[in-house]
C-alpha positions, 0 to 999 in steps of 0.5 A: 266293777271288776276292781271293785270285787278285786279289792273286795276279795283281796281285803278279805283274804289280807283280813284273815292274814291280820287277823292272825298276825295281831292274835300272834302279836296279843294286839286285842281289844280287851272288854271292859263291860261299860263301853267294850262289851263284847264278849272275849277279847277281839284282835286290832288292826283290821284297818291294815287289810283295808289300807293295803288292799286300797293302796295295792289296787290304786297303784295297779290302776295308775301304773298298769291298767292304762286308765288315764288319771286326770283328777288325780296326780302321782303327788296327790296320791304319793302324800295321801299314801304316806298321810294314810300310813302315818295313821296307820303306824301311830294307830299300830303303837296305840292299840298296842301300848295306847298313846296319849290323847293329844299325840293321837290328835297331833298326828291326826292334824298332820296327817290332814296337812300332807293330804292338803299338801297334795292340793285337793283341787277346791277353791269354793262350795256350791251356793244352795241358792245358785252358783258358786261361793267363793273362797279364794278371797285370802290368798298367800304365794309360795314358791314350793306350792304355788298360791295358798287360799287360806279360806279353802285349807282350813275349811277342808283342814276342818273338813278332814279332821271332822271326818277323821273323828266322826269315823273313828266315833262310829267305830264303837259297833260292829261293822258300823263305821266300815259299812257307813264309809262303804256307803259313802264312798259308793255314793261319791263313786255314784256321783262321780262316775254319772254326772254330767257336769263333774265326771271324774271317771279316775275318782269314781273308781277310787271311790269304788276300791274304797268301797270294795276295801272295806267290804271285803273286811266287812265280812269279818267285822260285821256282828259278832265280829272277829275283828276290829279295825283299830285306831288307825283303820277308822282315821284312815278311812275318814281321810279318805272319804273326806279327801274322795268327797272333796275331790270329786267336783266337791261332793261334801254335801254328799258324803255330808248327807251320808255322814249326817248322822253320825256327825249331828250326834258327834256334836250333840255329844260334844254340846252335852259333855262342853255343857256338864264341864267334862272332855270331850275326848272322854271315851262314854256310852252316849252317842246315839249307836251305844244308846240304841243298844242301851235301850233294848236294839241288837247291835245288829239292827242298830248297825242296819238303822244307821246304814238305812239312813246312810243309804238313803240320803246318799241315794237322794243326793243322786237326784237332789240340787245343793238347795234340797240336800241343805233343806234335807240336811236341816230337817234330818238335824231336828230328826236327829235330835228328836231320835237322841231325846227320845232314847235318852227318855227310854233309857231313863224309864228304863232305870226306874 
């Protein structure tokens, strides 16, 4: 807990140092009254307080604090630190001269190979009907990098890339995509640091710095918020949790279920834009978070309906085998777009 609160305070007090390093620098956020509707220009790069908090504390842990990391080696941590700082260079030139969209996605990928490169201690998913699903029917031998299962890469190649996106979607309301991941990553440590058959006493903690790291910028990114993360805070974290969720005795279904919302409306979004022949990179007011506001919500209160969710299904992934969380999962899918039909009608009613 003790490093939970030391990444927390010094995140918040890095915040406030960014803070006045990107008004220095005029890397803001500038409203545009369609989407960006805040009031006055906000300064970019939170993401950076959150990234050297996490980095500062973690490499505290496994150098000096003589806490044994057996679930995570200084290779695995050494590439997830340079993927994180790759997404935090490139976001950086974004925010301050915007890059095209397929660069940004060309870098996010690589940044997912790094992390991979690691190795991320995976080789199946938990059957909801009992067992283990194997994945290591597709193997290839390297020299540098020992047997390749090919199945496993890019189903968490596609894992990480989801998650990457999904957070930096969210990132469109106040404290939304910072509070969510902090949900996560609370949950995953939950998991990791109490169960039984997966104790992973090293990943559990890295969880909680995670945590720690975006609450301590919560506080100055929660609505009216004074600062945003940028390009690069929001692809970060996503890496992230989606590495932290795999690695702790493959917690997908966790971070899934916390992460479910924003993720079924993501692909409700794409279905929608794919269906009316538009890109689905094309920047809109139609996740469900801006439509909420759109319909008559504070941002506010849908920031905190999207943490209700979170918190809940991450809580009941405490208490519920791999059967319940796909059961849960299902079920929270229909709600999902029961809850994106019926705002779209209000919002229609409204106009008339």
């Amino acid at each position: 807990m003790i490093y939970f609160l030391v990444a927390a305070v010094l995140s918040f007090i890095l915040t406030l140092l960014v803070k006045k390093f990107a008004q220095k620098l005029q890397i803001v956020d500038v409203p545009d009254e369609l989407r960006k509707q805040h009031k006055k220009s906000v300064p970019l790069l939170g993401g950076t307080a959150i990234f050297i908090s996490f980095w500062l504390v973690v490499f505290y842990l496994y150098n000096y604090s003589g806490i044994i990391f057996k679930h995570l080696s200084a290779r695995q941590l050494i590439l997830f630190f340079l993927a994180g700082l790759m997404l935090m260079v490139v976001g950086y030139f974004d925010d301050k001269f915007k890059i095209a969209y397929h660069y940004r996605l060309l870098f996010s990928a690589v940044a997912v190979l790094m992390v991979l490169a690691g190795g991320l201690n995976f080789d199946g998913i938990t059957n909801p009907f009992g067992g283990t699903i194997g994945l290591d029917f597709w193997k290839i031998q390297t020299t540098h990098f020992g047997n390749i299962l090919v199945g496993v890469e890019i189903l968490a190649f596609l894992w990480l890339m989801g998650m990457i996106y999904t957070v930096k979607i969210l990132d469109g309301l106040d404290g939304l995509a910072t509070g969510v991941v902090m949900i996560g990553a609370l949950s995953v440590a939950a998991l990791a640091g109490g169960s039984t058959k997966f104790l992973q006493p090293d990943v559990s903690l890295v969880a909680l710095v995670l945590a720690g790291s975006c609450l301590g910028f919560l506080f100055l990114n929660f609505s009216p918020a004074k600062i945003f993360l940028g390009e690069g805070g929001g692809q970060f974290l996503g890496l992230m949790l989606g590495a932290i969720a795999i690695i702790a005795g493959s917690k997908i279904a966790t971070a899934l279920l916390v992460m479910a919302v924003p993720i079924i409306d993501l692909v409700y979004v794409i279905i929608g834009r794919l269906k009316n022949h538009q890109s689905i990179s094309e920047g809109d007011r139609r996740h469900l978070h801006f439509r909420l506001v759109d319909s008559g919500f504070k941002q506010w209160q849908a920031v905190l309906i999207f943490y209700l969710f979170a918190a809940l299904f991450g809580i009941a992934a405490l208490f519920m085998s791999s059967g319940w969380k796909l059961a849960t999962l299902l079920s929270l899918i229909f709600v999902v777009i029961i809850l994106e039909n019926v705002v779209s009608r209000q919002q229609l009613y409204g106009k008339k």
